[in-house]
N, C-alpha and C positions, 0 to 999 in steps of 0.2 A: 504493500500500500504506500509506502515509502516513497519509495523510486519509481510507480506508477505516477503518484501526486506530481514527482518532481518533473515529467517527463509531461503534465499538461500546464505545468505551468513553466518551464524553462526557456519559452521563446520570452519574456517580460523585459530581460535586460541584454536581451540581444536583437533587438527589432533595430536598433542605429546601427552594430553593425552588420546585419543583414541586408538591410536597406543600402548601404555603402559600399558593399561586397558587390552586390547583381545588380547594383544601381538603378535604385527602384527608390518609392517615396516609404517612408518609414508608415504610413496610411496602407501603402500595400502590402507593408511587408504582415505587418499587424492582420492582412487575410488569413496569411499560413496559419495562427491561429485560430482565427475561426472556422477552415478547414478543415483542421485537428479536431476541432470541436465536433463540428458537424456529421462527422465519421465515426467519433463517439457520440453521439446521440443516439446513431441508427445501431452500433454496434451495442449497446447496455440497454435497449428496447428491446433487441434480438438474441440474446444468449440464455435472459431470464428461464423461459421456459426451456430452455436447452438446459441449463444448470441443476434446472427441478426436478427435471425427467429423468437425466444420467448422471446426477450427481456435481459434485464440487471440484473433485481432482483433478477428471480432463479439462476441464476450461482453463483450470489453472496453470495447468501445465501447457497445456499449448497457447496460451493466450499469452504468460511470459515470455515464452519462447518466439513465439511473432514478433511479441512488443523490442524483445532485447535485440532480437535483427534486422529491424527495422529503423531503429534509434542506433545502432552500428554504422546501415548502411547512409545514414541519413547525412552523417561526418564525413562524406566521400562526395557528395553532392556535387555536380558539376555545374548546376545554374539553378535558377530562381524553379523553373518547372517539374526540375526533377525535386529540389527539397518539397515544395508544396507536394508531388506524389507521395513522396516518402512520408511524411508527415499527413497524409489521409491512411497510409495503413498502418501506420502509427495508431492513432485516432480507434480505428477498426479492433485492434488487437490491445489496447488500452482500456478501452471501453469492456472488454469480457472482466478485468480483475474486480474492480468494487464491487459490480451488484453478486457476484458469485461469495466474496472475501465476508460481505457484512450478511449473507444468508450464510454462512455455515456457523455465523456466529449467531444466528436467528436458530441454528437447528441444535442447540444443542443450552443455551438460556432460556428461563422463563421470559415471561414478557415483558414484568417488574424488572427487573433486571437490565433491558436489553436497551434502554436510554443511558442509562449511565456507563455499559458497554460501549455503546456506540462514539458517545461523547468521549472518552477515554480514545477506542479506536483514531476517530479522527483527527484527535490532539494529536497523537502518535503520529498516524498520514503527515499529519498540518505540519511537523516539523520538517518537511519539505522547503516550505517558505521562509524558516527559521534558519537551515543549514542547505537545503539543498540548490534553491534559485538561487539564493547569495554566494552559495559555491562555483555555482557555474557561470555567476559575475565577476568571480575573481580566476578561475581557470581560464575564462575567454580573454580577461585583460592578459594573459600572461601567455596562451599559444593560441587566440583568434579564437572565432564564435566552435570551428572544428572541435575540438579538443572535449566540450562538455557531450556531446552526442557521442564520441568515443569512448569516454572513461563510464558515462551511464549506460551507453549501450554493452559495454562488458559485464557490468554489475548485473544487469536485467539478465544477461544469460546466464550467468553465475547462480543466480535467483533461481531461474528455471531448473536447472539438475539438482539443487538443495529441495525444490517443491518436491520434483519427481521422487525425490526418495523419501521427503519428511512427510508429505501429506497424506491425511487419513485418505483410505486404500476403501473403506465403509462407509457410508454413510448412518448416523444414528439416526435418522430421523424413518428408515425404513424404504420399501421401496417406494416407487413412484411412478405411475402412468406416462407415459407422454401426450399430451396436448397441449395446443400451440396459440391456435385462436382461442380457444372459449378460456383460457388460462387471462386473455387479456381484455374479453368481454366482461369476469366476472368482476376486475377491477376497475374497467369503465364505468360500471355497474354503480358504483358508491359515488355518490357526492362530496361526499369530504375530500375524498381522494381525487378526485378532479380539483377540487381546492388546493387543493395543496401542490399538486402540478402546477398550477397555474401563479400559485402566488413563490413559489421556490423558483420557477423560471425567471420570473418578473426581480427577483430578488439576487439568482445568482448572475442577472445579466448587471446589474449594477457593482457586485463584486468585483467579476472580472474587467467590467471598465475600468473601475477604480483601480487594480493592480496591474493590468497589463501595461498602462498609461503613466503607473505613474517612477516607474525609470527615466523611461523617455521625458516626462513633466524634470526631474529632477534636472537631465542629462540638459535639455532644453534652456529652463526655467533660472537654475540653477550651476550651470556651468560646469557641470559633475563631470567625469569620466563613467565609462562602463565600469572599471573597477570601485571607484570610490562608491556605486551606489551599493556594493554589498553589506555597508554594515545597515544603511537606510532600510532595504530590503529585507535584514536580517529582524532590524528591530519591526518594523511590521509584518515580519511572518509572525512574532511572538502573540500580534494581535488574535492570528487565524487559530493559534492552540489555545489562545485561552475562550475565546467563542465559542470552541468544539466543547472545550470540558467545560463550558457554562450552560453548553443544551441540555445535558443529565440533568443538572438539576431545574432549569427552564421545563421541559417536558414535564416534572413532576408536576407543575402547580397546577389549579384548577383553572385561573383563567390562561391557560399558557397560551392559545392562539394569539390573543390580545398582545402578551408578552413578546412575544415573537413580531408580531405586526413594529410595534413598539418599538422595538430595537432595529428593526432596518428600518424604519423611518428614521432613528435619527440617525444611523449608520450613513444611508443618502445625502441627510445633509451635511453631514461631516465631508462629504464627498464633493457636494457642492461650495464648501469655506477653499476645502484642498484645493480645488482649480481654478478658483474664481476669486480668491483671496492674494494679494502678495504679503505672504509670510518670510520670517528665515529659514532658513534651508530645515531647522529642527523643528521651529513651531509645524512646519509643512508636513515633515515625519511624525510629530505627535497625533495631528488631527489624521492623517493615514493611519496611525495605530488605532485611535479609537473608530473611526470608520468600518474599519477593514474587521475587525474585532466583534461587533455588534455585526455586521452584516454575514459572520461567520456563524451565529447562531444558529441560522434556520436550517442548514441543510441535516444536521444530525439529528435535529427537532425534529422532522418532517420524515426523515426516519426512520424514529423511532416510533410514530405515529403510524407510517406507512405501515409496521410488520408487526403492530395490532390487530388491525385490521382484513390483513390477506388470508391468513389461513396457512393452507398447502403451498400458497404461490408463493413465499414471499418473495425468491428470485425475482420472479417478474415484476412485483411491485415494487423493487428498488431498483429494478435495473427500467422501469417507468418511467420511476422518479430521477434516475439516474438520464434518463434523455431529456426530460424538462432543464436538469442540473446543464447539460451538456449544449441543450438548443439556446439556454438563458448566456451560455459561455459564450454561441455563434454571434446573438444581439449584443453581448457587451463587446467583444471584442471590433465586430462586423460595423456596428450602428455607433460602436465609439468614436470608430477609426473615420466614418461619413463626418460624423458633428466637428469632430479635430478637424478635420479638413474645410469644413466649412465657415468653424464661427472661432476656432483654437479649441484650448483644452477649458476654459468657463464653460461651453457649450455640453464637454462632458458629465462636469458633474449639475448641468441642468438636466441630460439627461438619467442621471443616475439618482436624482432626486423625484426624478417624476414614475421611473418604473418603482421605486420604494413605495411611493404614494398611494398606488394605484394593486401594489400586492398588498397594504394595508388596510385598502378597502375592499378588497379582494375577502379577505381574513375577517373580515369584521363584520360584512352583509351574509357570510355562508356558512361560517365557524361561531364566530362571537366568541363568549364565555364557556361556549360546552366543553366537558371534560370526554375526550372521546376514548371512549370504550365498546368492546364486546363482548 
């Protein structure tokens, strides 16, 4: 979960020099990610009921294994069209690890349990943004943007022959039928759960505005180097694990929708002070921590909430929730990179205050107060 995190968020502080390399606008270069994105979307929609039917270990196994040679050959890249390839089956084979990784943790906790599991999990994940984007800030300043696709894309294969031998070989949760559609009609099926799509999409596309932009905001803004933005980067991934391990106990309360509404809205506007504001270089990183921090909440909230609800599915309903996560990644990055381009980086976080806004009201006309349970 680690080095999957770090492998969707590691284009952040090298869009300047991608963009400088294939000479292209750093607005374009900002697509690759949403390509990746968008490859994970369809890939964590589609693996779910593959995971539930045949279990946890082959996805994980082959899904690292794609990932780790893919992000290999990505550091070989010979122009702008072949990285954008490479990095859609990146995206593809990326997209199989979480929703498979956070149901095996579904299949074997109670459901009490399985928020403060998660929250934990993703703090864990989250210190990607803490050690691993910042790493491949300081690796790029020292052998070019190359060098971080080669050292992670070793690691992921390394990953994969440790899975094939450590991962459970059984599944406890027992067998399993294979179905495919009605596994994703039954979850259609629920209103909350549409909710919750909708408002985690709306919610992780301000996220990723916020962090994908803001290297570039620093490098821009700020006069930074790619290297010097590692510790900036560093101290704002702290924001992303402490979010994660704020959803366990977020998830417990009774009005938690509200709560969750509540902190990506102000999360949003912290986003719109950050780009729209001329601060010092730290006051900048602070309002990025808090931002970034609060807008970090929702996705382990949401599912924890999600594998409540499922059942037998829950693959499929995170890896659901997992393309909403993923489609919300294509708008922020996709619809960041338009607004940058058109109005600068203020334009950003007006965007990123207004998709908060709008999964707050999302949250609040279909959720409200209720404590959801089955």
């Amino acid at each position: 979960m680690f080095l999957t995190q770090s492998v969707s968020l590691m284009l952040a502080p090298l869009l300047v020099d991608l963009a400088a390399d294939f000479d292209v606008s750093v607005t374009a270069a900002g697509q690759i990610a949403a390509a990746t994105f968008a490859a994970w979307a369809i890939s964590v929609l589609s693996v779910g009921p593959i995971s539930d039917s045949f279990g946890r270990r082959p996805v994980a196994v082959i899904g690292l294994t794609l990932l780790g040679s893919s992000v290999l050959a990505s550091s070989f890249a010979p122009n702008f069209g072949a990285l954008l390839g490479l990095r859609i089956i990146t995206g593809l084979s990326g997209g199989m690890i979480p929703p498979n990784s956070m149901a095996a943790v579904a299949d074997v906790l109670a459901p009490a349990r399985r928020a403060q599991a998660f929250g934990l999990l993703m703090a864990f994940a989250s210190l990607s943004s803490v050690l691993g984007v910042p790493g491949v800030a300081i690796l790029a300043s020292v052998g070019g943007w190359r060098i971080p696709f080669l050292v992670i894309g070793h690691l992921l294969l390394i990953c994969a022959v440790l899975n094939w031998f450590w991962y459970p070989k059984i599944q406890s949760s027992g067998p399993r039928s294979f179905s495919f559609i009605s596994r994703y009609k039954e979850m259609a099926a629920i209103g909350i759960f549409r909710s919750a799509l909708a408002a985690n999409f709306l919610q992780r596309a301000a996220f990723i505005a916020t962090f994908s932009y803001l290297a570039a905001f620093l490098i821009s803004r700020h006069g930074m180097s790619v290297g010097e933005t590692a510790v900036p980067l560093a101290i704002v991934g702290v924001g992303i694990v402490a979010g994660s391990a704020l959803a366990g106990p977020v998830t417990g309360l009774r009005n938690r929708a509200r709560v969750v509404a509540g902190c990506a809205l102000i999360g949003g506007f912290a986003s719109l002070i950050l780009f729209s504001i001329d601060l010092p270089v730290w006051g900048t990183v602070g309002v990025a921590l808090v931002g970034i921090m609060l807008l970090s909440v929702c996705w382990p909230a949401f599912l924890a909430i999600s594998t409540e609800i499922s059942g037998s599915s829950q693959a499929t309903a995170v890896g659901m929730l997992g393309a909403s996560n993923q489609l919300g990644g294509v708008a922020g990055a996709s619809l960041g990179g338009i607004f940058l381009a058109l109005g600068g980086f203020s334009t950003v976080g007006f965007f990123c205050i207004g998709a908060t806004l709008v999964s707050a009201i999302v949250l609040q006309l279909t959720v409200g107060g209720r404590n959801i349970k089955v």
